[in-house]
C-alpha positions as CSV (number, residue, x, y, z in Angstrom):
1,X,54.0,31.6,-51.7
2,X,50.7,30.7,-52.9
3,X,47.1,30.9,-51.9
4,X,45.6,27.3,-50.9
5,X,41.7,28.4,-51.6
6,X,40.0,28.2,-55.3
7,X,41.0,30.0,-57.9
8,X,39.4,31.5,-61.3
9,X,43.1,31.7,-63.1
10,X,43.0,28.4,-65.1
11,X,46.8,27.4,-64.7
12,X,45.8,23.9,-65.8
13,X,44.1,24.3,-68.8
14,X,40.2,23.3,-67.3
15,X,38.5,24.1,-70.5
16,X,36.9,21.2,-72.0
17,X,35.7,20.2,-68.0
18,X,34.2,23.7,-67.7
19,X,32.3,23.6,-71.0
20,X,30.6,20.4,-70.6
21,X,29.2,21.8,-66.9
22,X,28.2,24.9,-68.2
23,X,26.7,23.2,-72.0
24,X,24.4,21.1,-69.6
25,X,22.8,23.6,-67.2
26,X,22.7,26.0,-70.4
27,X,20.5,23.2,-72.2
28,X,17.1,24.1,-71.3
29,X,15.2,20.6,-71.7
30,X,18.6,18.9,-69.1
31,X,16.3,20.7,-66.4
32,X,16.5,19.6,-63.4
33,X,19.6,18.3,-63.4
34,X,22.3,17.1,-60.7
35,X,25.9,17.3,-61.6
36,X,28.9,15.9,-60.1
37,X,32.6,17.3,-59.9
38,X,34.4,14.4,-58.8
39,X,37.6,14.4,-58.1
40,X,40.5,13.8,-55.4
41,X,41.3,16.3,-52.2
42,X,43.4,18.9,-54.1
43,X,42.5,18.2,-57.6
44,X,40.9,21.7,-58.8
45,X,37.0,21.4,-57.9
46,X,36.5,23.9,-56.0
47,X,38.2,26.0,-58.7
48,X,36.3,24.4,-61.2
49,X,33.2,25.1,-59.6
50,X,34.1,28.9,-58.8
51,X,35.0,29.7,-63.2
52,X,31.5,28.0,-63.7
53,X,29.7,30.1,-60.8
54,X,31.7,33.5,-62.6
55,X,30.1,32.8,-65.6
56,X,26.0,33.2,-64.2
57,X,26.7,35.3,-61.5
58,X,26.2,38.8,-63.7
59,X,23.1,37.1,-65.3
60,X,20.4,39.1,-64.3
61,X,17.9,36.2,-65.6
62,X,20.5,33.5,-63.5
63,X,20.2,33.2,-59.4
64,X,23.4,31.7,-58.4
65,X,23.9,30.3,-55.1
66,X,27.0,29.0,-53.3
67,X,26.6,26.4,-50.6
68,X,29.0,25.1,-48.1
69,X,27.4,22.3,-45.5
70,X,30.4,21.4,-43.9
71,X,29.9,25.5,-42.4
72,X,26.9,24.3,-40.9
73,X,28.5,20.9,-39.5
74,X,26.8,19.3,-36.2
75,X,25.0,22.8,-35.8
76,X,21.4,22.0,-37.4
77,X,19.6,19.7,-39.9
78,X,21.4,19.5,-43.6
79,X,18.0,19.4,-45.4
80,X,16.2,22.8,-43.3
81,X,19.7,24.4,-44.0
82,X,20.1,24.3,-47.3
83,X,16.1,24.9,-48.1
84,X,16.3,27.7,-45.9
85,X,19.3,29.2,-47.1
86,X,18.0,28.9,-51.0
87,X,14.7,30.7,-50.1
88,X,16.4,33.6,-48.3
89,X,18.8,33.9,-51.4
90,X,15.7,33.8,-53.7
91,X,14.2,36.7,-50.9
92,X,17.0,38.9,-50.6
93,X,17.8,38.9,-54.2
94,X,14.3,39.5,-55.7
95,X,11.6,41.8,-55.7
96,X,8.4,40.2,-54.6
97,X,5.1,40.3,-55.3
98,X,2.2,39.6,-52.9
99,X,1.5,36.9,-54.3
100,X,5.3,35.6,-54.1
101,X,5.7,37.2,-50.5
102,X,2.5,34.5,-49.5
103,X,4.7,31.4,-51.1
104,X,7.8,32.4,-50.1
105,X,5.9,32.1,-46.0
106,X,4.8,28.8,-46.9
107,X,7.8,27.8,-47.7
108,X,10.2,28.9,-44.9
109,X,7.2,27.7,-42.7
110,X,7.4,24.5,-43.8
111,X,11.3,24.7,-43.5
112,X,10.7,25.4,-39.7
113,X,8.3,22.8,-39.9
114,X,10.4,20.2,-41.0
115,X,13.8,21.2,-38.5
116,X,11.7,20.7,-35.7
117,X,10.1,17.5,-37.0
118,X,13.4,16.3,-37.4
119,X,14.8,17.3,-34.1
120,X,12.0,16.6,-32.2
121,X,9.8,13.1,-32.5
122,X,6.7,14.4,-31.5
123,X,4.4,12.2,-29.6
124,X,6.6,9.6,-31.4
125,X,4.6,9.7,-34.6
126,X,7.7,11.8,-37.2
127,X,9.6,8.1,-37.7
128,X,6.2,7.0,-39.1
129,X,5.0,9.5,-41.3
130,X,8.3,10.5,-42.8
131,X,8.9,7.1,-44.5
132,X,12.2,6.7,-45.6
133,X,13.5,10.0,-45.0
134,X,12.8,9.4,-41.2
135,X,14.0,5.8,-40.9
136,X,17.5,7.1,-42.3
137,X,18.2,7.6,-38.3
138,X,16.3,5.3,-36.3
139,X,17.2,1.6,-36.4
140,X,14.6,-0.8,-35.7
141,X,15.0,-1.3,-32.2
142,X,14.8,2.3,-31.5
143,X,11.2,2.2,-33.3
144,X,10.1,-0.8,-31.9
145,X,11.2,1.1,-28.7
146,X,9.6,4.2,-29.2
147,X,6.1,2.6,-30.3
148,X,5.3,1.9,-26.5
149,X,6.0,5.8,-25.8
150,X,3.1,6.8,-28.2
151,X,0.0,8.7,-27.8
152,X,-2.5,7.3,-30.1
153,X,-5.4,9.4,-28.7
154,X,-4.0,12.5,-28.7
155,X,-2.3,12.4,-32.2
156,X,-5.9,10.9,-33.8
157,X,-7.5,14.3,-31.7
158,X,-5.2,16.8,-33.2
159,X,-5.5,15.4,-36.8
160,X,-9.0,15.8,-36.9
161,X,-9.4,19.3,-35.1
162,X,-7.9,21.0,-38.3
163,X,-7.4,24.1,-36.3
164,X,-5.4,25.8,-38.9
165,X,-4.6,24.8,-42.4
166,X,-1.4,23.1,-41.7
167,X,-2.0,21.7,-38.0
168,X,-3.1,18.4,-40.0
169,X,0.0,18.2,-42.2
170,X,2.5,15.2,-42.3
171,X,5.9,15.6,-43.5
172,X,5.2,13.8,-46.7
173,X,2.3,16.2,-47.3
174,X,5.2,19.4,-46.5
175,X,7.2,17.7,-48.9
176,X,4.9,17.8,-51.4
177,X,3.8,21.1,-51.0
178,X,7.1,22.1,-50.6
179,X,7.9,21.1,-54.0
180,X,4.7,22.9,-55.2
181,X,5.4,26.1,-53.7
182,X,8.5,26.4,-54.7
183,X,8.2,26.0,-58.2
184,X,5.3,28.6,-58.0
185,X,8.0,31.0,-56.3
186,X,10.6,30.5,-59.2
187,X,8.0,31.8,-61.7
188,X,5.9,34.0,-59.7
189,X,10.0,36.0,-59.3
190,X,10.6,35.3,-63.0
191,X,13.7,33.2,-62.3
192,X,15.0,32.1,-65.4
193,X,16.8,29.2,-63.6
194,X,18.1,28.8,-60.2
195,X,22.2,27.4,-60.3
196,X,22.9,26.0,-56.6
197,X,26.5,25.1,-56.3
198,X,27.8,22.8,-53.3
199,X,31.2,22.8,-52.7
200,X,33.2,20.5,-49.8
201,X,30.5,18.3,-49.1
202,X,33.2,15.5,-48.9
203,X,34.0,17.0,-45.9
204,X,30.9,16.4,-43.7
205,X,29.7,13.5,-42.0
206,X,27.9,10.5,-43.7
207,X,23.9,12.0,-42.4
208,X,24.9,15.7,-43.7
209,X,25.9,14.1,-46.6
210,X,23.1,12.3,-47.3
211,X,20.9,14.9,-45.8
212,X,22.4,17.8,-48.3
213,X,21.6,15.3,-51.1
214,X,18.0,14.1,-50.0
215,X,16.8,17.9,-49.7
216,X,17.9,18.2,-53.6
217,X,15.9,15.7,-54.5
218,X,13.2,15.4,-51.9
219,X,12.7,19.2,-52.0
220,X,14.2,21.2,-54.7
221,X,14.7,19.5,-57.9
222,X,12.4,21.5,-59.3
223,X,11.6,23.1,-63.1
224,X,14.7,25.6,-64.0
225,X,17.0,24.4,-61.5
226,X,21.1,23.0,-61.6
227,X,22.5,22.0,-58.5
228,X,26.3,21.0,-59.0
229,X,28.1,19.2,-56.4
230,X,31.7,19.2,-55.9
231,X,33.0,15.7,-53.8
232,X,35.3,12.9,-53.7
233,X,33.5,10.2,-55.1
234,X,34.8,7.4,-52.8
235,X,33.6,9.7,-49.0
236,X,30.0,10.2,-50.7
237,X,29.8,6.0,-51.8
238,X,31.3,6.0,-48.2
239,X,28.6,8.0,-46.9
240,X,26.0,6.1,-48.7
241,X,27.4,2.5,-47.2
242,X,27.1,4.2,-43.8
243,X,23.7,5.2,-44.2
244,X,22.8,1.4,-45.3
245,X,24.7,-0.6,-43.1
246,X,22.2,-3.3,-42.8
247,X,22.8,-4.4,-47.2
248,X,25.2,-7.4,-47.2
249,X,27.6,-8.4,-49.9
250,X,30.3,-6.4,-51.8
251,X,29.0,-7.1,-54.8
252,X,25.7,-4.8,-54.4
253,X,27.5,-1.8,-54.6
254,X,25.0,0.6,-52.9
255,X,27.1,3.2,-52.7
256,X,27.7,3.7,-56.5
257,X,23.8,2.8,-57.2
258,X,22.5,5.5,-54.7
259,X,24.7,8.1,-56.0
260,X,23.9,7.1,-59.9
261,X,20.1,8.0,-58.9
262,X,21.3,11.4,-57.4
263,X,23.9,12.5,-59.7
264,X,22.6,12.6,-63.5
265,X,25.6,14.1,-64.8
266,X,29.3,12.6,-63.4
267,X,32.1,14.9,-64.4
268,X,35.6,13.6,-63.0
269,X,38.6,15.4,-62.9
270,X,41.6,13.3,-63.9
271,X,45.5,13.6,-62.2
272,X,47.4,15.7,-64.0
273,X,50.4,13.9,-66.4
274,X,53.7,14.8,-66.5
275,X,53.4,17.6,-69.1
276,X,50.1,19.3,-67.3
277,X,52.0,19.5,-63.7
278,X,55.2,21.1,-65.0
279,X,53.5,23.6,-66.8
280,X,51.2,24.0,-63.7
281,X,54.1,25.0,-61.5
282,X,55.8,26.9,-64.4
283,X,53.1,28.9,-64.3
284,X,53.1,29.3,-60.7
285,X,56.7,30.0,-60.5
286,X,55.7,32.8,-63.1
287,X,53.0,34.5,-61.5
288,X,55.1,34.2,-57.8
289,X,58.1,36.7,-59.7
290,X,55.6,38.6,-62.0
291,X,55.6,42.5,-60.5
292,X,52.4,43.1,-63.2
293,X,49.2,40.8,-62.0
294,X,46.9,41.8,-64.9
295,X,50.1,41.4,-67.2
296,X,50.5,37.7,-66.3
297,X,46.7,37.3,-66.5
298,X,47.2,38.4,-70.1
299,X,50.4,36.2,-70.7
300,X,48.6,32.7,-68.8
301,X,45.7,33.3,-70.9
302,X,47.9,33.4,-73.9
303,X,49.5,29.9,-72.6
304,X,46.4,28.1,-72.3
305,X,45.5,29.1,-75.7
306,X,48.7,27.7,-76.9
307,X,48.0,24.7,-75.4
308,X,44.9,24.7,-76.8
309,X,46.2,25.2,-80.6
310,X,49.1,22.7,-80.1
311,X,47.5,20.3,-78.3
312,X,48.5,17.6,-75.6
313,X,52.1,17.5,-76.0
314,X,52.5,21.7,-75.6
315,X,54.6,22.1,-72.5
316,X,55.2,25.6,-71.2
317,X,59.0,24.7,-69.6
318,X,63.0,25.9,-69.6
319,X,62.6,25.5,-73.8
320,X,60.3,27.9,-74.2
321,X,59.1,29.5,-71.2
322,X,61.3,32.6,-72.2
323,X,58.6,33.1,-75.6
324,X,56.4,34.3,-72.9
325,X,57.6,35.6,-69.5
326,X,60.9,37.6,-69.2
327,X,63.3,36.3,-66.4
328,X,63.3,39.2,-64.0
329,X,66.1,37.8,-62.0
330,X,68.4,34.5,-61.2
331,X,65.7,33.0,-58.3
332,X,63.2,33.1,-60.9
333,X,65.6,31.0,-63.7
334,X,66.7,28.9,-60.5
335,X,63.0,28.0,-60.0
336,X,62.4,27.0,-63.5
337,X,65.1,24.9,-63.2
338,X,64.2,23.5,-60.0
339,X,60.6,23.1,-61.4
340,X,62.7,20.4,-64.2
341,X,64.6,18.5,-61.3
342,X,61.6,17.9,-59.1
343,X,58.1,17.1,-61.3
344,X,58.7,13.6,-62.5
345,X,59.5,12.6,-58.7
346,X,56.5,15.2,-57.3
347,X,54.0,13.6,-60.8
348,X,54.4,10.0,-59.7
349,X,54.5,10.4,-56.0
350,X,51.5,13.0,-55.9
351,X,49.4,11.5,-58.3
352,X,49.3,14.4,-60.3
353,X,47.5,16.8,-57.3
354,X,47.9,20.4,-57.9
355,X,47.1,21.0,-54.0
356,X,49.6,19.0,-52.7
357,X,52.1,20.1,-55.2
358,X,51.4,23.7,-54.2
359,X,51.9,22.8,-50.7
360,X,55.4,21.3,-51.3
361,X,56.4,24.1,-53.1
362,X,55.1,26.3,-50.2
363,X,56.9,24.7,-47.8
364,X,60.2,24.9,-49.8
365,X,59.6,28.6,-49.6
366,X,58.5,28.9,-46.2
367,X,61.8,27.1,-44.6
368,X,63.8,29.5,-46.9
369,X,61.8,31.9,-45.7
370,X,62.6,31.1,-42.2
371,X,66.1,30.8,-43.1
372,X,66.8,34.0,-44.4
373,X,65.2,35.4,-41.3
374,X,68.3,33.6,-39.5
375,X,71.0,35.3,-41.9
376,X,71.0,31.9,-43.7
377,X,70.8,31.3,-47.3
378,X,69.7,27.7,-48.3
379,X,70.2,26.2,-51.8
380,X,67.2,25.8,-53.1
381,X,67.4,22.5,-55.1
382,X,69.3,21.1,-52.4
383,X,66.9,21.6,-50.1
384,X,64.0,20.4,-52.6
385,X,65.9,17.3,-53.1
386,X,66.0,16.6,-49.2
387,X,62.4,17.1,-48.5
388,X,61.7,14.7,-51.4
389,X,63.2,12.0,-49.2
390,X,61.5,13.8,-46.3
391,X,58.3,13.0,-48.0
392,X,58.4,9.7,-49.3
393,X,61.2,8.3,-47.6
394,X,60.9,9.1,-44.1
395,X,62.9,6.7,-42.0
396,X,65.7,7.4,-44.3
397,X,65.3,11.5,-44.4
398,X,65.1,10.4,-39.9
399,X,68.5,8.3,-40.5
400,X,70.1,10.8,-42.6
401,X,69.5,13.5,-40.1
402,X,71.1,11.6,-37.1
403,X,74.2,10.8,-39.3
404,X,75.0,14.3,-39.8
405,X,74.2,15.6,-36.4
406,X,77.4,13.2,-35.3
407,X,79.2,14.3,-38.3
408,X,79.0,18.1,-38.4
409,X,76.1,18.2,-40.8
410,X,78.6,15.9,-43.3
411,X,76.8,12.3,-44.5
412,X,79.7,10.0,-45.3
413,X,76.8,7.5,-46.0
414,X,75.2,9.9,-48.5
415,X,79.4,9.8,-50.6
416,X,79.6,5.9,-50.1
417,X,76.3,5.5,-52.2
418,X,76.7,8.2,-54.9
419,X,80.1,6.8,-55.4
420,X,78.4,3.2,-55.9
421,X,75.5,4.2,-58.1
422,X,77.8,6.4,-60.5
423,X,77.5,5.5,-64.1
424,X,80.0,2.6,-64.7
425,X,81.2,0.9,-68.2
426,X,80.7,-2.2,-67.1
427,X,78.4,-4.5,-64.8
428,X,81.8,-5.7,-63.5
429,X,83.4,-2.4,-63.2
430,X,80.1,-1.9,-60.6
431,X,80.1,-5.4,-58.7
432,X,83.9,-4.2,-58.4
433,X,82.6,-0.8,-56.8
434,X,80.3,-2.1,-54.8
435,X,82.7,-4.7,-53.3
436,X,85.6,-1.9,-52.6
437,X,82.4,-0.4,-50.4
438,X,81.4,-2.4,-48.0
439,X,78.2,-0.8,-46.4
440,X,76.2,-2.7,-43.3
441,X,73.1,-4.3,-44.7
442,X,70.4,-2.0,-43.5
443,X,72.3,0.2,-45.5
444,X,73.0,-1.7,-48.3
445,X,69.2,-2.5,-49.1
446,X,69.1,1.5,-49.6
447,X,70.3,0.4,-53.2
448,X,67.8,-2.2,-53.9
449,X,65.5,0.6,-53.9
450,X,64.8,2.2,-57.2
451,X,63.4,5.1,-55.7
452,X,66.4,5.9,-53.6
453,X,68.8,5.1,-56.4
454,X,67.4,7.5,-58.4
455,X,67.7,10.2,-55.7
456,X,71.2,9.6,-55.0
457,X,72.3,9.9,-58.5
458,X,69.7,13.0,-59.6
459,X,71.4,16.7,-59.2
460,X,72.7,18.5,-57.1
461,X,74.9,16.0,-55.5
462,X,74.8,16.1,-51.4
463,X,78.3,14.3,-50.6
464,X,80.0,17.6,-49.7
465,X,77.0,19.8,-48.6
466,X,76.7,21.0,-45.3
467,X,73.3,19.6,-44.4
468,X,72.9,21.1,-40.9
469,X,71.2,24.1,-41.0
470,X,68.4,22.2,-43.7
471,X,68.1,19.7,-41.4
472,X,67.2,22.1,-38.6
473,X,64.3,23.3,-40.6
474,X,63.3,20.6,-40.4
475,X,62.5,19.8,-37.1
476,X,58.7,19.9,-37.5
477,X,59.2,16.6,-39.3
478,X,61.6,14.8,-36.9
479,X,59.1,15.1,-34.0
480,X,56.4,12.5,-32.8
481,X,53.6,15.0,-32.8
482,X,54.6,16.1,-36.3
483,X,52.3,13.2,-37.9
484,X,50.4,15.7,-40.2
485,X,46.9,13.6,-41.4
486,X,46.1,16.7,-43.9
487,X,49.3,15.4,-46.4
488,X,47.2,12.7,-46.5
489,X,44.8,12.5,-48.9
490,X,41.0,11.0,-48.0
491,X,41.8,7.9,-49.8
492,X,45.0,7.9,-47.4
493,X,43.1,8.6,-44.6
494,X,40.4,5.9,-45.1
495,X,42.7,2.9,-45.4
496,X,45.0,4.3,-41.9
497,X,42.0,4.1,-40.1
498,X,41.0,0.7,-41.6
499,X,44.8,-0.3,-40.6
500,X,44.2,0.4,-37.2
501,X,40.3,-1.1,-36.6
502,X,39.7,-3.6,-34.6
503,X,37.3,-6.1,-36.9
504,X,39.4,-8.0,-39.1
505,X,37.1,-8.2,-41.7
506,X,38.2,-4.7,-42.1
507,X,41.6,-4.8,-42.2
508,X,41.9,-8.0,-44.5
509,X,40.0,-6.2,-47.0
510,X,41.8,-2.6,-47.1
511,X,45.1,-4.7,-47.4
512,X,44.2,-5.6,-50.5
513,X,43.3,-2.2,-52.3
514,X,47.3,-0.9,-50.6
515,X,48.9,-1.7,-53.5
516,X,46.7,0.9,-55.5
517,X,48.4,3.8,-53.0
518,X,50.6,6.2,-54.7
519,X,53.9,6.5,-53.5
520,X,53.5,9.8,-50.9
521,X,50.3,7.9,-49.6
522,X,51.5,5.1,-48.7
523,X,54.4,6.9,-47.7
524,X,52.4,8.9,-45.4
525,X,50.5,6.0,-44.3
526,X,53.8,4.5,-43.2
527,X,54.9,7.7,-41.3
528,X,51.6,7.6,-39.6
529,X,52.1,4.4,-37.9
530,X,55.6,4.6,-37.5
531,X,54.7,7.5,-35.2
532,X,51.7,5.5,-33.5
533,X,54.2,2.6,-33.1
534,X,56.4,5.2,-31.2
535,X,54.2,5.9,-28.7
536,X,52.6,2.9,-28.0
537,X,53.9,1.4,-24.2
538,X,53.6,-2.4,-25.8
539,X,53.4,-4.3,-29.2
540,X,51.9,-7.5,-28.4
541,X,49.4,-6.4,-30.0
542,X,49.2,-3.4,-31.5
543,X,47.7,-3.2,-34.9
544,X,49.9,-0.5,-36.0
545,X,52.8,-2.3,-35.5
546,X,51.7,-5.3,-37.6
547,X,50.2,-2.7,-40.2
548,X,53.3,-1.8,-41.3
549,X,54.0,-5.4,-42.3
550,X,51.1,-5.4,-44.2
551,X,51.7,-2.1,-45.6
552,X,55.3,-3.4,-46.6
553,X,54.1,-6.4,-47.8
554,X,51.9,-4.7,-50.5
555,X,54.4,-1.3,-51.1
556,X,57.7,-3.1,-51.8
557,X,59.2,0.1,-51.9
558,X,58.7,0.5,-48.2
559,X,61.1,-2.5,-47.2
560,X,64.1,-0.6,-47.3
561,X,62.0,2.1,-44.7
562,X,60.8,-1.0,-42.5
563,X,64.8,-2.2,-42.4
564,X,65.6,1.3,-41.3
565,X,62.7,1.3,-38.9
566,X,64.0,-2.0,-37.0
567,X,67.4,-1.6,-36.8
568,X,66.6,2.0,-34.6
569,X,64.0,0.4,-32.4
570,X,64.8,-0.3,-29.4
571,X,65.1,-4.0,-29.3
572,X,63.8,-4.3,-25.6
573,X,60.6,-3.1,-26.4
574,X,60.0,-5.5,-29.8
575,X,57.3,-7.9,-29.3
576,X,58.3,-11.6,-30.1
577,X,56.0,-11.9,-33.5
578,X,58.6,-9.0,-34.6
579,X,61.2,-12.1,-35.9
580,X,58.1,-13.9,-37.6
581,X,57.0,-10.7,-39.7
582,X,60.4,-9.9,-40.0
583,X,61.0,-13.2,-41.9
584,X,58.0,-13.0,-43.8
585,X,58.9,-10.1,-45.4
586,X,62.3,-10.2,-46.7
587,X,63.4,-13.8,-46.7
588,X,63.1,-14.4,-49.9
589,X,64.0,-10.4,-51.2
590,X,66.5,-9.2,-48.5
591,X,68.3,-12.1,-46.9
592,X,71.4,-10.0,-45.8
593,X,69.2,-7.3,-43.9
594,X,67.2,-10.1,-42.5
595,X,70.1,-12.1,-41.4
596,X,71.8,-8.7,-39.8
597,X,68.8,-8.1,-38.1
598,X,68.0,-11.8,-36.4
599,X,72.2,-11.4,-35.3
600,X,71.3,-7.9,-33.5
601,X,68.1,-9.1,-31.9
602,X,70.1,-12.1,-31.1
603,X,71.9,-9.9,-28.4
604,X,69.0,-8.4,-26.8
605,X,68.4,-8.0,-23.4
606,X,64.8,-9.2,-24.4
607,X,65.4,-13.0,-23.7
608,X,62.8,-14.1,-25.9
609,X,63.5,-12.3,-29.1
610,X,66.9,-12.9,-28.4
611,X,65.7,-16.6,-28.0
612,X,63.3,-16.4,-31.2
613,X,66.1,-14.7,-33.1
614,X,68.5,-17.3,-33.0
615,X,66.4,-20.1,-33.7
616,X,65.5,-18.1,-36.5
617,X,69.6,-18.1,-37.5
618,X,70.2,-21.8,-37.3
């Protein structure tokens, strides 16, 4: 298997990305400078980030320092932290003068000063002299609240007592010094330039977020320093919308101003294309069977290079991989080829993400894993081809498995449709075939899906497999608490929740960005509230249930998954508005599957659906 954390090997070919971070910190006159590596959960910016930080971190001249607020999450301020943390690298890492050891007290006084200011509102007077910074907290009532607690008297005393030369400082006046003394400790420890890196910051709440950013600019954009920020875009403009709830209208976009005064630079990492993610797991594949680590170092580097010279269209696959690797043995040849069966599916599906790819690879390694442990040896491309349906068709992979458990591990259903969708000479020759089969119609909208189509007909073919024992390790999938949030990606993520809340402002407008989903997340999405809808004691009104209408609605794809859904519900526990969103969705695409499910509902011990269903019929 394969580590999940960042990596310095460049099996992607990161290049041109990492040259145009490292050509603006090393351009004098860009300093200060802010730039952002944006790019989805899994897409390589951590990794990025970590070949830019390898290239300063021998520099003598250079102080490079890595950051990680999501570390410090819910445990103190996001501004003292990261000030605090910079000075104590610039401490431990430097030899000081006297003079530098009397700036470098100013300044981690002044970071105290600030964490307790922010903590504590003393006397009730830090909303008012921090300005902006200190509104970002308090709403208006909370001032307007906090203004009869004041001590007027006693603040007006201590300012003008002056005991000692900071009692009668302000934040603002600690931000400005701040700013002073620290650029007098960069030059006073002859600092060529000061490279912070922030990785994960996607990962924290909206006021660490905006905190870690406000301290960069508030406090530390300085002369000589880079600060580069690794984030998804979208959670930061997220963050930002959060933080201004109070601006109306769509049309402002906040979020993207705010972070355009932040960030100078924008530096986005696009999904990889088809020819970029099979040489990605080609190269995985390579270094997994490679017994010589600084051999395949040499051999990687000499495929990036390649790719270079050659240009877009260089793929390292079963053509050519064999002009730079030696097959060692048959699992690595079988992985190649596995590699060519499963990236067009894993490209459009995964949006190109090298972290979820990895992960799907992992897990095809782990259940053989657990397999062999049992004595059992599982087929690896048969067992890739299943948990592609296990991953973006999951109420089929669920139907699937409860055929074969009644059938020995054997899916007659699985021979009926590879014998339909076989290459024919003729459109005739097929209406023919698919007459002499006659499949029930929840099962017969399984071909009116071009995704499943496709799967039936790929390689290896499944009608005479033994599925059992791949089915079994499975399990973790076929289980309600198996609903695993960390397949889905943020973007995933964001529009489940705004599924499920309760304004309908909300909902109304994620349902209209669902149809930019890829396939796994909306997939995932669906599995998500599939699950939810499982545990839920009554529909009336659940919003999950009616989300996957909506999600259906939006991802045609899904319909054939929604037919499957219905027809294994039980029917006693449907609400009555089940036959209305039933109808809305398929009457005019799926009639038959439709009409089959009014005529079971029809039956129902639930009198009014049964009620509902035949009207519906007639």
């Amino acid at each position: 298997m394969w580590n999940d954390n960042e990596s310095l090997s460049d099996y992607i070919d990161y290049s041109h990305l990492l040259k145009a971070v490292t050509t603006i910190i090393d351009t004098d006159d860009l300093l200060p400078c802010s730039i952002g590596i944006y790019g989805d959960w899994g897409s390589g910016k951590s990794s990025l980030m970590r070949m830019a930080e390898k290239k300063y971190e021998d520099d003598k001249d250079i102080l490079v320092i890595k950051f990680n607020g999501w570390l410090f999450e819910g445990y103190e301020d996001a501004k003292s932290v990261l000030m605090g943390r910079i000075v104590d690298e610039i401490i431990s890492k430097r030899k000081f003068s006297e003079k530098a050891i009397k700036y470098a007290a100013k300044l981690l006084k002044r970071v105290d000063w600030i964490k307790v200011a922010g903590s504590s509102l003393k006397y009730g007077m830090s909303f008012l002299t921090l300005g902006p910074v200190g509104l970002a907290g308090v709403s208006l009532a909370d001032a307007m609240s906090k203004i009869k607690d004041i001590d007027y008297e006693n603040y007006i005393k201590e300012k003008q007592q002056k005991e000692t030369e900071d009692s009668d400082e302000t934040l603002r006046s600690n931000i400005q010094e701040f700013h002073k003394n620290f650029e007098a400790l960069i030059e006073e420890t002859n600092i060529k330039k000061i490279i912070v890196f922030i990785d994960d910051l996607d990962r924290c709440s909206p006021d660490t977020i905006i905190g870690t950013l406000e301290a960069i600019k508030l406090f530390l954009f300085t002369k000589r320093t880079a600060f580069v920020i690794g984030a998804d875009e979208r959670l930061i403009k997220y963050a930002v919308k959060r933080r201004f709830p109070e601006v109306p209208g769509e049309n402002l976009e906040v979020g993207r101003d705010y972070l355009e005064k932040l960030i100078q630079y924008p530096i986005r990492i696009p999904p990889l294309n088809v020819i970029e993610l099979t040489t990605y797991v080609n190269l995985l594949f390579s270094q997994l069977y490679s017994t010589d680590a600084e051999e395949f170092e040499t051999i990687r580097d000499r495929v990036m290079q390649t790719k270079i010279t050659k240009g877009f269209d260089f793929t390292l696959d079963q053509s050519n991989i064999s002009d730079f690797f030696k097959p060692s043995n048959t699992d690595f040849d079988d992985a190649i080829a596995l590699c060519s069966q499963i990236i067009p599916v894993l490209n459009t599906g995964l949006n190109g993400n090298p972290r979820q790819t990895k992960r799907f690879l992992n897990t095809i390694l782990i259940r053989i894993s657990m397999a062999s442990a049992k004595g059992i040896t599982l087929k690896r491309r048969v067992l890739a081809k299943l948990m592609l349906l296990e991953y973006f068709k999951p109420e089929t992979f669920t139907h699937f498995h409860d055929i074969q458990a009644e059938n020995d591990g054997q899916i007659p259903l699985i021979e009926q449709l590879e014998s339909i969708t076989s290459v024919t000479t003729s459109e005739e020759e097929k209406e023919d075939e698919n007459g002499a089969v006659e499949l029930p119609p929840e099962e017969k909208i399984l071909l009116e899906d071009d995704w499943i189509t496709d799967w039936i007909q790929s390689e290896p073919k499944l009608a005479r497999e033994n599925l059992q024992t791949y089915f079994y390790f499975s399990r973790d999938k076929l289980t309600i608490s198996a609903v695993n949030l960390q397949r889905m990606t943020p973007k995933a993520q964001e529009a489940f929740k705004k599924l499920l809340s309760e304004s309908e402002a909300v909902q109304k407008n994620v349902i209209k960005t669902l149809g930019t989903l890829s396939t796994s997340e909306a997939a995932s999405i669906f599995e998500a509230l599939t699950q939810k809808v499982r545990q839920e004691e009554n529909l009336s009104n659940s919003r999950a249930f009616k989300a996957l209408f909506d999600l259906s609605r939006e991802k045609t794809e899904l319909k054939s998954q929604i037919v499957t859904f219905l027809s294994k519900y039980p029917d006693h526990k449907l609400p009555l508005v089940a036959t209305t969103l039933t109808e809305g969705l398929l009457k005019n695409s799926h009639s038959e599957a439709l009409e089959q499910l009014l005529i079971s509902w029809s039956k129902s011990s639930n009198s009014g659906l049964a009620k509902l269903a035949k009207n519906k019929i007639k």
